[in-house]
C-alpha positions in Angstrom: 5.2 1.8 -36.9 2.9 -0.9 -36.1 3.5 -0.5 -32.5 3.5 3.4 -32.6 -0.1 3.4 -34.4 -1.1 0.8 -31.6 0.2 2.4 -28.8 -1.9 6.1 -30.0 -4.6 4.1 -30.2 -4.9 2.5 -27.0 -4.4 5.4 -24.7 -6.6 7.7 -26.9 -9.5 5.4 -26.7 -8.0 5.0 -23.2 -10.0 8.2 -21.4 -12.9 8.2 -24.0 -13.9 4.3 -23.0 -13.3 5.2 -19.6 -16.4 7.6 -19.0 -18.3 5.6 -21.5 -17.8 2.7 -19.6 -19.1 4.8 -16.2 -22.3 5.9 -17.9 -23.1 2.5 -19.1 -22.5 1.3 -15.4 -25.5 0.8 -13.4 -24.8 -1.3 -10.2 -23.5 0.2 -6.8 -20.3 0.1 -5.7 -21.2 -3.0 -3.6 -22.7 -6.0 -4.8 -25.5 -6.7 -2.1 -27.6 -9.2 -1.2 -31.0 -8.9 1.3 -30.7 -11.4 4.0 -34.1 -11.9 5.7 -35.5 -8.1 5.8 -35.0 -5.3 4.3 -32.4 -4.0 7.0 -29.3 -7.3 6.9 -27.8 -7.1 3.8 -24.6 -9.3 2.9 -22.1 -7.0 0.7 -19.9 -8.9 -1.3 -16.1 -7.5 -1.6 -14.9 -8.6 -5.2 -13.2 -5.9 -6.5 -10.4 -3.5 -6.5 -13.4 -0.7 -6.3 -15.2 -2.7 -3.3 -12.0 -3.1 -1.4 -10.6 0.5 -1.7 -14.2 1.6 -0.1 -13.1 -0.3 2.9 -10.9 2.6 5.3 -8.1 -0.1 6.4 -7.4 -1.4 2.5 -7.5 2.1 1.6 -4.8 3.1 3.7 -2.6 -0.4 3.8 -2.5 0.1 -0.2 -1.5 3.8 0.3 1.5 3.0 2.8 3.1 0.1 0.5 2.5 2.1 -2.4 3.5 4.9 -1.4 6.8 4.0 0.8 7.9 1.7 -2.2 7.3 4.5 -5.1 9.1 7.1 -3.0 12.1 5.2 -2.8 14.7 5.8 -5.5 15.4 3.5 -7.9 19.1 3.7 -9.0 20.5 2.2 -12.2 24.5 1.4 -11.1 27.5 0.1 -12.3 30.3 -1.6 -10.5 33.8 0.4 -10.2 36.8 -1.8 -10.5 38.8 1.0 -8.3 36.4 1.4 -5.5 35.0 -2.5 -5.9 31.5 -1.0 -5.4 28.6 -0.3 -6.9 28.3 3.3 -8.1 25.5 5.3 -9.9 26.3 5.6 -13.7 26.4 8.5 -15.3 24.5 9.2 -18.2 22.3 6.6 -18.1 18.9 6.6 -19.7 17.2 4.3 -17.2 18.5 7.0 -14.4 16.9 9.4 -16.1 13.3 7.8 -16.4 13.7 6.4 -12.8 14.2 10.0 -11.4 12.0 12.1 -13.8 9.7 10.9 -16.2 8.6 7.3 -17.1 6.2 8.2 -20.1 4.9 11.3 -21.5 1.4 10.9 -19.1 3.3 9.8 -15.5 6.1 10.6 -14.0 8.1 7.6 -12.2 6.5 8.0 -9.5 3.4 7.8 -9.9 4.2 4.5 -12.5 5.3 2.8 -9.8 2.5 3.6 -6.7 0.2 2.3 -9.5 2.3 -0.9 -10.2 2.0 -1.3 -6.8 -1.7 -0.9 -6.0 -1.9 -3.2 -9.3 0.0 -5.9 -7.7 -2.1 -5.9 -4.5 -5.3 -5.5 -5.7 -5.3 -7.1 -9.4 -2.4 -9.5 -8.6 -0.3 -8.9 -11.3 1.1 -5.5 -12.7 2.8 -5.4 -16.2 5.0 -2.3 -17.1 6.3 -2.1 -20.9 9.9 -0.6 -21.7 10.0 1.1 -25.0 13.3 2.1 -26.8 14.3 5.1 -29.1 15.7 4.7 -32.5 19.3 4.3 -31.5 18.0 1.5 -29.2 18.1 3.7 -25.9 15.5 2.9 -23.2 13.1 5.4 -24.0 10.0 5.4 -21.8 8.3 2.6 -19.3 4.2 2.0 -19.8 2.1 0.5 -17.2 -0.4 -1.7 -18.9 -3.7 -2.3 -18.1 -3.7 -6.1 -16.3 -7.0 -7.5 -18.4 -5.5 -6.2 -21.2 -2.2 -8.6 -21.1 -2.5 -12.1 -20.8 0.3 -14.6 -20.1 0.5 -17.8 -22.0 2.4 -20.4 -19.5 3.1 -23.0 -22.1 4.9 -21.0 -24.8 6.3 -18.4 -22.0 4.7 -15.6 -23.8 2.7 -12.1 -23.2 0.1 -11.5 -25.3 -1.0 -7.5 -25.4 -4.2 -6.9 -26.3 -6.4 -3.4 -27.5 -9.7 -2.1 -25.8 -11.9 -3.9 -28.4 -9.9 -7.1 -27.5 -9.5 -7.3 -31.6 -5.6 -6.4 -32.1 -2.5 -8.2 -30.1 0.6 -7.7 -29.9 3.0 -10.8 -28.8 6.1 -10.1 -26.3 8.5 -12.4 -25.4 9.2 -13.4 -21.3 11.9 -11.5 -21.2 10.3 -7.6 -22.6 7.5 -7.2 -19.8 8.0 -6.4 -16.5 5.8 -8.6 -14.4 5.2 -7.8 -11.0 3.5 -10.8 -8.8 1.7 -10.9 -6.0 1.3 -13.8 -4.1 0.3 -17.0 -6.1 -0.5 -20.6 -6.3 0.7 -21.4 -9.2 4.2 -21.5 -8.6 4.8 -17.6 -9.3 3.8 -17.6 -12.8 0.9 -15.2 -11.8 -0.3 -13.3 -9.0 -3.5 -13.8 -7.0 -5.0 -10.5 -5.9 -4.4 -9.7 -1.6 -8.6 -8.8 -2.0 -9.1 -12.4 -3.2 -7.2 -13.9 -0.1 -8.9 -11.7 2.1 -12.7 -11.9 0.9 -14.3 -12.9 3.6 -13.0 -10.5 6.1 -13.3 -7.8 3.7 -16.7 -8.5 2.8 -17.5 -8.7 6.7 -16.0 -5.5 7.6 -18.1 -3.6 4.4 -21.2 -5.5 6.3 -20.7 -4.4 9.5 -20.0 -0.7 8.1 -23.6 -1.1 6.1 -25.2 -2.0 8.7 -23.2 0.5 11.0 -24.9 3.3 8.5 -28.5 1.8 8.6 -28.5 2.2 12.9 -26.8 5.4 12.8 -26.7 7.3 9.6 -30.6 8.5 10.1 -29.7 9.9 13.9 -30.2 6.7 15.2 -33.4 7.3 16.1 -35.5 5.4 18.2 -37.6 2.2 16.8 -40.5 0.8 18.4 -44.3 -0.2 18.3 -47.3 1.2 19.4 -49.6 -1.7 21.7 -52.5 -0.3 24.3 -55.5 -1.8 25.5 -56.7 -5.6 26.9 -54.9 -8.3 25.2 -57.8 -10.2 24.4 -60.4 -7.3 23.6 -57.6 -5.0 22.1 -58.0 -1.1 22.0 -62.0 -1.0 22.7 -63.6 1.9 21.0 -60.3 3.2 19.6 -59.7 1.3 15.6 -57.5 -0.2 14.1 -57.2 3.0 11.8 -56.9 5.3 14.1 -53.8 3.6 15.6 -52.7 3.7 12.2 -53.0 7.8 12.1 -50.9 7.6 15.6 -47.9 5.5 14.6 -47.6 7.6 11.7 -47.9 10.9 13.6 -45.3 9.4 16.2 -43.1 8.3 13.1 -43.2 11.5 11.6 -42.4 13.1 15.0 -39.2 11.2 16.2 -38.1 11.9 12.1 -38.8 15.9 13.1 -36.4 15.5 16.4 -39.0 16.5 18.8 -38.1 15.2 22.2 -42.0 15.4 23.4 -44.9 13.5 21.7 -48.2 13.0 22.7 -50.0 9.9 23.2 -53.9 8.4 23.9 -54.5 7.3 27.0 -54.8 4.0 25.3 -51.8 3.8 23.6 -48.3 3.1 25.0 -44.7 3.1 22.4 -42.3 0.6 23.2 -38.8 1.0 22.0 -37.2 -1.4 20.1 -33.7 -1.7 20.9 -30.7 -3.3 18.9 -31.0 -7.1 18.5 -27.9 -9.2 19.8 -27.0 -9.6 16.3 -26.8 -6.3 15.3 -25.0 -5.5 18.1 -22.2 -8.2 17.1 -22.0 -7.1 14.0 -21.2 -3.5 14.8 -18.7 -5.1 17.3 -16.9 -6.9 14.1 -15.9 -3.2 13.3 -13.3 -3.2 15.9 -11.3 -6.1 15.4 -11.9 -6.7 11.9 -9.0 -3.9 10.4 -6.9 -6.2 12.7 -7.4 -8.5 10.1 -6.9 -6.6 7.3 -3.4 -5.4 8.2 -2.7 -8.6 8.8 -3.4 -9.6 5.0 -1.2 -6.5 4.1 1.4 -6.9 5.9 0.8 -3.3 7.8 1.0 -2.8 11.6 -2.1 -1.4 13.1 -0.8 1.6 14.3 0.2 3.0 10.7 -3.4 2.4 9.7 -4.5 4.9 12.1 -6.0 1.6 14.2 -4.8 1.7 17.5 -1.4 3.1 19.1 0.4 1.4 21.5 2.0 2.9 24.5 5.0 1.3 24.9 7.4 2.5 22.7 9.7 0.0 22.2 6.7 -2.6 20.9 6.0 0.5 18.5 9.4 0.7 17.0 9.9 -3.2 16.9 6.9 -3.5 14.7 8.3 -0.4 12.5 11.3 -2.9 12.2 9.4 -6.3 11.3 7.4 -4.1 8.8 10.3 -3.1 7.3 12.0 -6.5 7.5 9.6 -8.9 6.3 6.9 -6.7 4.3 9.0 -4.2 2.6 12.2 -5.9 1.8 10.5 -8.9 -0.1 8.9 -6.5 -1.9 11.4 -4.2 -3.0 13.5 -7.3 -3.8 11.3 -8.7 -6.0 11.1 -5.6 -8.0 14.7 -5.3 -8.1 15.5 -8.7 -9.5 12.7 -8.2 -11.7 13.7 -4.8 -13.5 17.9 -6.0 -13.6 16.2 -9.6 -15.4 14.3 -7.7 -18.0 16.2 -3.8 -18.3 20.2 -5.1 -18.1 20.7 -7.0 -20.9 24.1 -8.6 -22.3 26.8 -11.3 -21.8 26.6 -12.7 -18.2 29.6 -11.1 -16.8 28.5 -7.6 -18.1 24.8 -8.0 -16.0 26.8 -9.0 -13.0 28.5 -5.3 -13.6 25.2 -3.6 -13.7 22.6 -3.5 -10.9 19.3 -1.9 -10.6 18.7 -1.1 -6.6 16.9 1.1 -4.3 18.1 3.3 -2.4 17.7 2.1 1.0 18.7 5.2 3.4 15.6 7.4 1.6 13.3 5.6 4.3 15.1 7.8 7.0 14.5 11.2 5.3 11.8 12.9 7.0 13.0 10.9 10.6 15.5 13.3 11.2 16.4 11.9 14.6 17.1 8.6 12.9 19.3 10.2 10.1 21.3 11.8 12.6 21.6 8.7 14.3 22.6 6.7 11.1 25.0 9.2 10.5 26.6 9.3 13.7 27.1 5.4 14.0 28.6 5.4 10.6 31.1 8.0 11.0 32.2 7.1 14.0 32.1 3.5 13.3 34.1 3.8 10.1 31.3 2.9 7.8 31.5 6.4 5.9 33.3 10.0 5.9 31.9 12.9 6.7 31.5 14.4 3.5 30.1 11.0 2.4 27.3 11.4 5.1 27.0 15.1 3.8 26.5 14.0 0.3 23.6 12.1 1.4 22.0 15.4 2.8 22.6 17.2 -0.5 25.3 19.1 1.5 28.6 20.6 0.2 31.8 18.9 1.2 34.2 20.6 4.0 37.7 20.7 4.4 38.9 17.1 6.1 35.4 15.6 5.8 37.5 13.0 3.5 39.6 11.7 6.3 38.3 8.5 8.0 37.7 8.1 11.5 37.0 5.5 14.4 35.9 5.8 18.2 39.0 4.2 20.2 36.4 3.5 23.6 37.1 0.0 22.7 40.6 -2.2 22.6 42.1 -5.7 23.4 41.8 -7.0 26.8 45.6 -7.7 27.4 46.4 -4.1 25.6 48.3 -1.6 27.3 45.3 0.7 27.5 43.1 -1.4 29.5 46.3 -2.2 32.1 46.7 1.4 32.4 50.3 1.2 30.6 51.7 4.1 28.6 51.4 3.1 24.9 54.2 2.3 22.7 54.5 5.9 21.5 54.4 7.5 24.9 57.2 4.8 25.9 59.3 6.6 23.3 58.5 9.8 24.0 59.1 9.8 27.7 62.3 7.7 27.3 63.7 10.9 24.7 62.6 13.1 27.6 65.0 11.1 29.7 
């Protein structure tokens, strides 16, 4: 009961807290600082809010969020007959992975969270609960400064909003998912906190991208006239004044003709060298971030390469040595803390994703896959249906292989009739 009340309390206070919390805030979205004048500003990218205002973290979190929460997460047990790995039936945890986690989210959208968590807050913490015949029941993601881990006792310690109530869990009852740490992988250091400086570089140059151009990018300049020495002659200070402001108040308006004394000349002020190199940052510094993320250019929408095969190799590294890692961390993760039991009845049990779900909207690829397999002797036909949510056909069981290959000193390479035309010819005879 003590954990029911808790749990009602903490995500009814949840929403409320929320929007009390955004009334109460008062600072911008970016912490700036005024460098010189009024125009440089430094902006300072130190938190999950700052970074996902940045276009190329935005869309880098989306993709490995995204990719890894669309992938199906199967609970399966290992068949004596077959000697593989097949999906149980009836299993609790197959039902939360493929329908609902907890009564607010489904799986899906647990796990894109976990995810963004991970990458942005460094450490994700989901919480399995169990019903009263000690069934998995549902899977909570916690907030991450609401948990705390305690290194030397190997402990989680859960606390409330009000940071008054705690609940203590042992190692081996939270899921913890790490980003990449220096501690030794006890706990995960946020990807933003790696990537600061480049981060808070790119939200610069796009600042200052918006002071040049967001007004029109109209022209700057000042107004000069007269001798150098003796200045303006009968024409004052003040009524220079009056002119800059009319010209000011022109340029706002769009007009493309002003007027100016005889006196008077305007002299545009262009871009400084500076400025200019800071707007040039804004090319090559989503380079940068991708390369923090582990995310090719190309699927951030940053450049697209013409040569096709350089396209599809870096599909294959991203796939290799960014998603893989990933999605077998969370595997050995949720089969440590969800499969419990002797040690020979965990090694029965596994908790994988299902890998060929990547290929589902690349139909060409599919086919492919498909084709390789069946003719390779990887699967049957009705096996590569099943995939496709097909029904099985007549002789889709049988196996098949292509025969374009054989031994060098075989019959069929010297041209020789085969051991069963041999037999037939010679009853022929």
């Amino acid at each position: 009961m003590g954990w029911i009340n808790f749990k009602k309390n903490w995500f009814s206070k949840r929403s409320a807290e929320s929007c009390e919390h955004k009334k109460k805030e008062a600072s911008p979205i970016f912490d700036i600082q005024t460098l010189g004048d009024s125009r440089s500003k430094k902006i300072n990218v130190n938190s999950p809010d700052t970074a996902m205002a940045i276009d190329t973290v935005n869309r880098c979190v989306d993709i490995l969020s995204g990719t890894i929460a669309s992938l199906p997460l199967q609970h399966l047990k290992y068949d004596k007959k077959t000697e593989v790995f097949q999906l149980e039936d009836g299993s609790t945890l197959n039902y939360i992975f493929t329908r609902q986690a907890n009564p607010r989210q489904t799986f899906f959208t647990l796990m894109q969270n976990a995810i963004i968590s991970m990458l942005l807050r460094g450490n994700a913490y989901l919480l399995p609960t169990y019903d009263d015949r000690g069934e998995y029941e549902h899977i909570y993601l916690l907030a991450p400064d609401s948990v705390a881990y305690d290194l030397q006792k190997n402990i989680y310690r859960v606390y409330d909003r009000d940071k008054t109530k705690q609940i203590v869990y042992q190692a081996g009852e939270i899921i913890h998912l790490k980003n990449l740490s220096m501690d030794g992988g006890y706990v995960g250091v946020p990807t933003i906190q790696y990537a600061s400086r480049i981060l808070s570089l790119s939200a610069t140059s796009d600042e200052q991208a918006l002071n040049e151009l967001g007004d029109g990018n109209k022209f700057k300049g000042f107004v000069s006239g007269g001798d150098p020495v003796k200045g303006l002659g009968n024409l004052q200070d003040k009524v220079v004044d009056d002119v800059a402001e009319r010209i000011n108040q022109e340029l706002i308006e769009g007009k493309s003709i002003m007027r100016l004394p005889g006196a008077v000349q305007f002299t545009p002020l262009s871009m400084t060298p500076a400025d200019a190199q800071l707007l040039e940052t804004r090319k090559f510094s989503p380079y940068s971030v991708c390369r923090f993320f582990g995310v090719p250019p190309e699927m951030a929408f940053i450049s697209q390469s013409n040569n096709y095969k350089a396209s599809e190799n870096s599909q294959t590294t991203f796939l290799n040595q960014r998603l893989k890692p990933l999605l077998t961390q969370i595997e050995a993760e949720f089969m440590t803390k969800l499969i419990h039991g002797s040690k020979s009845l965990q090694l029965r049990s596994a908790i994988k994703f299902y890998m060929p779900s990547l290929f589902s909207m690349d139909l060409k690829s599919l086919a492919e896959f498909g084709k390789i397999s069946i003719e390779s002797g990887a699967m049957t036909p009705n096996e590569f249906r099943k995939m496709s949510n097909r029904p099985p056909v007549v002789g889709g069981d049988e196996m098949f292989i292509s025969c374009n290959v054989a031994p060098i000193n075989s019959a069929k390479i010297k041209g020789e009739p085969m051991q069963k035309d041999k037999s037939k010819v010679e009853e022929k005879e």
